[in-house]
C-alpha positions, -999 to +999 in steps of 0.1 A: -411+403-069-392+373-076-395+377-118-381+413-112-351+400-093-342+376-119-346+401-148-324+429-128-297+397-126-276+415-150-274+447-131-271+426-096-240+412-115-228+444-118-237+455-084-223+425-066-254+403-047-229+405-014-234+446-014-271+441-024-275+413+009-280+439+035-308+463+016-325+432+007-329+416+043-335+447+057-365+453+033-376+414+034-376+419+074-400+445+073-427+435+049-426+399+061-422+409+095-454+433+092-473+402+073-464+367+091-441+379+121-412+366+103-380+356+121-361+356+089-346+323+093-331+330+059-353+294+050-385+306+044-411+282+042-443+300+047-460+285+015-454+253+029-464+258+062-498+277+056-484+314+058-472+307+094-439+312+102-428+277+125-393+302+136-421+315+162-425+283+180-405+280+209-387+246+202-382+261+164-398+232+148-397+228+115-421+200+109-449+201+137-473+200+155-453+184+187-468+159+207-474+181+235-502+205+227-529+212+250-560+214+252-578+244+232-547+242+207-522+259+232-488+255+237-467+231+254-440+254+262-463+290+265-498+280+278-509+314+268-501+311+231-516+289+205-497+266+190-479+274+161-482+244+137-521+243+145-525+280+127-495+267+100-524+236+095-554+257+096-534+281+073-525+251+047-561+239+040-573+270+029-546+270+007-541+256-027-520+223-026-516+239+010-522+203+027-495+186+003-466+212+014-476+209+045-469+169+045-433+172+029-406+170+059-384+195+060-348+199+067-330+217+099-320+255+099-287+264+084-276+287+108-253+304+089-282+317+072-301+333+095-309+372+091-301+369+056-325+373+024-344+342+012-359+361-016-326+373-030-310+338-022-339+318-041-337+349-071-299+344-074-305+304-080-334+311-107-311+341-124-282+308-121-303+282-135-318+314-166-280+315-172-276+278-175-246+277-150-244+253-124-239+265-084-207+266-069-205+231-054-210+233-017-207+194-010-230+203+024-257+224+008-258+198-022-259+165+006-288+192+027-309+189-010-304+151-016-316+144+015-348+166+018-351+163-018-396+172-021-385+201+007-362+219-017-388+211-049-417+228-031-401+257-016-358+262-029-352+280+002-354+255+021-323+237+008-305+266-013-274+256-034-262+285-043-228+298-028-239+327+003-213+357+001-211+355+042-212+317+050-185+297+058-175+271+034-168+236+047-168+202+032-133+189+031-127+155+017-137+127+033-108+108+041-107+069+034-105+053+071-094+018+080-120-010+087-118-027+124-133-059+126-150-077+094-188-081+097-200-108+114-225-133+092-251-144+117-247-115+145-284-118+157-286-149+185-313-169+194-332-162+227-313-179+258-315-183+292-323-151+316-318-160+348-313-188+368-323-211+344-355-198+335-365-192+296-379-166+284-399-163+249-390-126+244-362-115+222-329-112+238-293-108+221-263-123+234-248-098+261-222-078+233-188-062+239-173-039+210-137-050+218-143-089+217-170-091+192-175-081+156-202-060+149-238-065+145-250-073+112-281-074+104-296-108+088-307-105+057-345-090+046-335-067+080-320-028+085-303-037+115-295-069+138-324-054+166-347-084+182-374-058+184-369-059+145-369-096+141-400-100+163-417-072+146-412-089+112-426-123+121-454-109+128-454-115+172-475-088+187-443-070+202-437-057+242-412-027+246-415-008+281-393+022+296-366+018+322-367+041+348-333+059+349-310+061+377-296+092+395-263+075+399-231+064+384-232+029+394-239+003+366-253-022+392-287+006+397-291+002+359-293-037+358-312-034+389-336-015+371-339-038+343-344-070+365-377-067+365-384-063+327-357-088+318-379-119+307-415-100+292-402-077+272-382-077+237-367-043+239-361-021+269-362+020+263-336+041+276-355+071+283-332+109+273-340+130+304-375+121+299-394+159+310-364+175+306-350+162+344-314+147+343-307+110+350-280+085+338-277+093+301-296+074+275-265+062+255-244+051+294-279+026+298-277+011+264-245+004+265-248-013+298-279-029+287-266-039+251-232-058+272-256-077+297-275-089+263-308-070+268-321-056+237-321-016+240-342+011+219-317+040+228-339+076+230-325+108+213-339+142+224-330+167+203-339+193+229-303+193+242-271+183+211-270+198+182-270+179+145-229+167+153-230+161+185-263+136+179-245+123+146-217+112+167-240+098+193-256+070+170-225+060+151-207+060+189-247+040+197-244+015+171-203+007+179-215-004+210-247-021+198-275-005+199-296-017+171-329+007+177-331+047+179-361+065+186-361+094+176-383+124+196-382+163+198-384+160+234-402+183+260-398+218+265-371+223+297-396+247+312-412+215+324-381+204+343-357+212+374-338+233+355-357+260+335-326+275+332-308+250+309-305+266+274-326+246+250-309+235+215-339+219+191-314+222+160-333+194+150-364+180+153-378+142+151-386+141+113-350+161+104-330+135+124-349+105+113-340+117+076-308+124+085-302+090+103-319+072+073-293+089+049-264+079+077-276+045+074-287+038+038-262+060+020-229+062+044-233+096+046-231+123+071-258+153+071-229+173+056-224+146+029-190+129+040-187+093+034-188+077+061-172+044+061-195+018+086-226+029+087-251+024+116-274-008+108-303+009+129-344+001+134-353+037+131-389+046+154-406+081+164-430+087+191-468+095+183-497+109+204-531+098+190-554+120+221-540+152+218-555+180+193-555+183+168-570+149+165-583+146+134-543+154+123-530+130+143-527+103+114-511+128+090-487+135+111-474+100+118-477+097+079-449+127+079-425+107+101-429+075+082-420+094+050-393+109+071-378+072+078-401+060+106-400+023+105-419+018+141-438+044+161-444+042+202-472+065+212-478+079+243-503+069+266-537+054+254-562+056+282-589+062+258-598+032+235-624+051+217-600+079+209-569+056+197-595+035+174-606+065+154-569+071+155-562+038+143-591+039+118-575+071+098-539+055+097-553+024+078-573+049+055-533+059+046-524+023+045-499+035+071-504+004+090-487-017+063-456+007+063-447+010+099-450-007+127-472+006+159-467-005+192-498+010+215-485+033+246-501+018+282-495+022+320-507+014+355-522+043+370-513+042+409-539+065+423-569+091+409-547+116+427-517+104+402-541+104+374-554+137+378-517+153+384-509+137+348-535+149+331-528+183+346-490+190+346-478+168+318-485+178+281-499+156+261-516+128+282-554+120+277-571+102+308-611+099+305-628+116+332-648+080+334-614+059+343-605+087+376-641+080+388-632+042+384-603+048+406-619+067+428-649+041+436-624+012+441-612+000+472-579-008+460-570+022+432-536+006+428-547-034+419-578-014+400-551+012+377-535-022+370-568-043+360-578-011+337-541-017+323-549-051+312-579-047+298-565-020+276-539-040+265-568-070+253-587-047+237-556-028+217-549-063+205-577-068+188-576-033+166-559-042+130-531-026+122-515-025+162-480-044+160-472-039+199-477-024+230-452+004+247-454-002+289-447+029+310-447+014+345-428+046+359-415+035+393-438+003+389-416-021+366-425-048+391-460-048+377-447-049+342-447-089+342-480-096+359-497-068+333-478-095+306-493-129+317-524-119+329-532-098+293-523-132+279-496-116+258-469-140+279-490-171+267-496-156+228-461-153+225-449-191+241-481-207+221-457-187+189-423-203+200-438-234+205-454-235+167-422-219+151-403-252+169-428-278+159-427-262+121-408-288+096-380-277+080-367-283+041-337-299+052-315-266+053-334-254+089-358-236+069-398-239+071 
C-alpha cells in the first residue's frame, strides 16, 4: 500500500494531498477499524504495539501496561475488559522484533492529528525524502522527533515532520529573557537541627525562599541540588514516605502533617490527588515544605493537566525548590468522589519523564523553545512489581529508565517472594546499576483494612498468609506494624534495593518507630558517624 502511495506522488502533486486527506482517512478508518478497532489517532503505532491499538485504553496510554491491572489481566478503569497493553504484549512476542518496538517509549498524541490519515501522512514523508527535499520546518514536530528519536525510527508516524494541510502551525521564536538571580555555588546544605535541638542523620535542606535566595544548584557529579539525590549517590540505603494531604487551606495542617516524618526520612512525597480524591495540591505542599527546609519529591498526575499546563508546573516546581519529580499516570477518576471529573491523560509517565529530561538537559520545551533556566530535577516513576503481568514487570521499569527514570518508588510489597523474582529480572537488565529503587512498605492497621485494599484498590498485592497473621493476633495493629519491619530487614538485604518508600496513610506517627526498630535509624547514624571520623586531604576532601 505504502510503495503505491509513494509511486502515485507525482499524480498526488497534482491532485493536491489536502483534497486527497478526506478519501484517505475515510478508507484507512474502515479497514483498520474492521482489523484492530482503530481509533485513528492519526499516530499509528500498531507495529510497535503488537497490532493493538493503545487509543482503546481508557487513560489513552501510549506506553503501558499501567500499574493498576487486575487480576486475570483486567482493567483498572473497566473491570470487564482486558487490559489493553497485555494483548499489545502478547501481540508483540509473536511478532518479529515485536518485543523491541514494544520497549521504545513513545511520544504523546498530537491532537491536531486525530481523524486524519497516517498512511498518507507517513507516504507523503517517504515521496519527500524519494524527492530529496527537506519537510517544511515545523520547529514543534521537529523538537516532538528529537526527543522520541527510536519512536519516530521504528514507526514515522509516530513523530511525523511533514507539514499537515489542516494543522495549526505554531512555533514562534523563542524570545531571549532576562536572568534573575546568578546561580548559587554550594546551594545544597548540610543536615541541621530539626527541632528543638535534636539532630537528625537524614537529609534535610535549609528551609528555601525564591525571593531571598538564589536558586538551587546542583553540586557537581549531580542533576539537581535534591538530598534524596545526594543520599542516593553515597550509597545510604534511602527513606522517602508519603504525607497525607490536607483538606484545607491552612499551611499550619501541612507542617502538622510533616511533624512526624520530619527527623527519619530524607524526602517527603507530596501525594497529586492520590485515587483521584482532591486534597491540598501537590505543588501548594512542596512549596510549603521546600520553605520549612524539608526535602520534597513533588508528584505529577497526568490524569488531570495537559502537556503546558504540567510544563509550567515543574519550571513554576523548581522556582520554588523542588529538586525531585515523580512522575505517574495516575489512577483512573472512576475510583474517586468525583466520577464525573473529565479525565485529561495527554500524557503518560514515560512521555513526561522524556519530556522533563529534554526540559532539563537541553533547555527546551516539548514544543522546542529555548528555555532559558532550566529545572535541575531528580527525575523518578512509580513501579508495581505484584501486579500481572509479572514476568513484564522488569521490562517495563527498563522502559521508564530509558524514558529518563533516574529513581523508581514501587507500590506496596507485601510479598517478599514476589518483589525478589522481581528484583532478580531487573539485575538480569543490569537495571539496578542504572536507577535507583526504593522498596514500597506500610503498616497494615486491621485484616478488615487489608482485605478492603486488596479489593477496591488496583494494583495492591497482599498474601492471603499475612490477613490470617492479622487475624490470629491479639493486637492486628502492633502485629501490621511488626510484619512492616520485618519487611523492611529483609528488602535490605536483596542487591540492587537503594531505599524504602513508607506509606503510613493516616499512621505517620508509626513512621519513626518502623525506622529505629528496622535498624535503618542506627545504619544511617553508624554512616554519619564514619563519613565524620573519615580524614581528609587537606582541602575537606576524603
Amino acid at each position: 500500500m505504502e510503495r503505491v502511495v509513494v509511486s502515485l506522488d507525482p499524480v498526488f502533486q497534482r491532485i493536491g494531498y489536502e483534497r486527497l486527506e478526506r478519501p484517505f482517512a475515510a478508507t484507512e478508518r474502515v479497514i483498520k477499524g474492521l482489523l484492530f478497532d482503530c481509533q485513528m489517532c492519526g499516530q499509528c503505532v500498531l507495529s510497535s504495539t503488537g497490532m493493538s491499538c493503545p487509543m482503546n485504553c481508557p487513560k489513552s496510554l501510549r506506553n503501558g501496561p499501567c500499574s493498576g491491572v487486575r487480576e486475570g489481566c483486567f482493567c483498572e478503569v473497566n473491570p470487564d475488559m482486558k487490559c489493553v497493553w497485555v494483548d499489545a504484549l502478547n501481540g508483540a512476542a509473536r511478532m518479529k522484533l515485536g518485543q523491541i518496538k514494544i520497549s521504545v517509549v513513545q511520544p504523546p498524541v498530537d491532537g491536531t492529528l486525530r481523524g486524519s490519515s497516517a498512511w498518507l501522512r507517513v507516504a507523503r514523508e517517504k515521496a519527500l525524502a524519494k524527492r530529496r527535499e527537506a519537510p517544511a520546518p515545523d520547529p514543534g514536530k521537529f523538537a516532538i522527533a528529537r526527543t522520541f528519536p527510536q519512536a519516530r525510527a521504528a514507526e514515522p508516524a509516530t513523530a511525523p515532520l511533514a507539514v499537515e494541510p489542516q494543522a495549526a502551525q505554531h512555533g514562534q521564536a523563542a524570545k531571549e529573557l532576562p536572568r534573575g538571580h546568578a546561580a548559587a555555588a554550594n546551594a545544597v546544605a548540610a543536615p541541621e537541627s530539626m527541632g528543638a535541638g535534636r539532630t537528625t542523620p537524614f537529609q534535610r535542606l535549609k528551609p528555601y525562599d525564591p525571593i531571598v535566595h538564589a536558586p538551587l544548584a546542583p553540586p557537581s557529579g549531580h542533576k539537581s541540588a535534591s538530598g534524596l539525590e545526594h543520599t542516593l549517590r553515597k550509597g545510604w540505603f534511602a527513606v522517602t514516605a508519603e504525607l497525607n494531604p490536607p483538606d484545607s487551606a491552612d499551611p499550619g495542617d501541612v507542617l502538622a502533617a510533616a511533624e512526624p516524618l520530619m527527623n527519619v526520612v530524607d524526602a517527603i512525597n507530596a501525594t497529586d490527588a492520590s485515587g483521584a480524591n482532591c486534597h491540598m495540591s501537590s505543588m501548594g505542599i512542596s512549596s510549603i515544605l521546600s520553605r520549612a527546609g524539608l526535602g520534597v519529591v513533588l508528584q505529577i498526575s497526568c490524569r488531570d493537566r495537559n502537556r503546558i499546563a504540567i510544563q509550567g508546573d515543574v519550571l513554576g516546581a523548581a522556582a520554588m525548590g523542588v529538586s525531585n519529580v515523580l512522575c505517574l499516570t495516575g489512577d483512573g477518576v472512576a475510583v474517586g468522589d468525583q466520577p464525573g471529573a473529565k479525565p485529561v491523560f495527554d500524557f503518560d509517565c514515560m512521555s513526561l519523564l522524556s519530556t522533563l529530561r529534554t526540559m532539563r538537559d537541553e533547555s527546551k520545551f516539548l514544543s522546542g523553545r529555548r528555555i532559558t533556566t532550566p529545572p535541575q530535577v531528580f527525575l523518578g516513576a512509580a513501579e508495581n512489581p505484584c501486579i500481572p503481568p509479572y514476568e513484564l514487570r522488569a521490562d517495563r521499569l527498563a522502559k521508564k529508565v530509558q524514558a529518563g527514570a533516574d529513581f523508581i518508588q514501587t507500590n506496596y510489597v507485601f510479598d517478599i517472594g514476589m518483589f525478589e523474582r522481581f528484583m532478580a529480572r531487573v539485575r538480569d537488565q543490569g537495571m539496578h546499576e542504572r536507577v535507583f529503587i526504593l522498596a514500597g512498605v506500610g503498616p497494615l492497621p486491621s485484616p478488615k483494612t487489608a482485605r478492603w485494599l486488596r479489593a477496591n484498590v488496583p494494583g495492591i498485592h497482599i498474601p492471603d498468609s499475612l490477613i490470617r497473621r492479622l487475624e490470629g493476633a491479639a493486637k492486628p495493629a502492633d502485629e501490621g506494624k511488626k510484619i512492616c519491619i520485618e519487611l523492611i530487614r529483609q528488602i535490605r538485604e536483596i542487591r540492587g534495593v537503594a531505599g524504602v518508600h513508607l506509606m503510613a496513610y493516616r499512621r505517620e506517627h508509626l513512621v519513626g518507630e518502623i525506622i529505629e526498630e528496622s535498624g535503618l535509624l542506627k545504619e544511617r547514624i553508624a554512616a554519619r558517624e564514619a563519613e565524620r571520623s573519615r580524614p581528609t586531604d587537606g582541602r575537606g576532601k576524603g
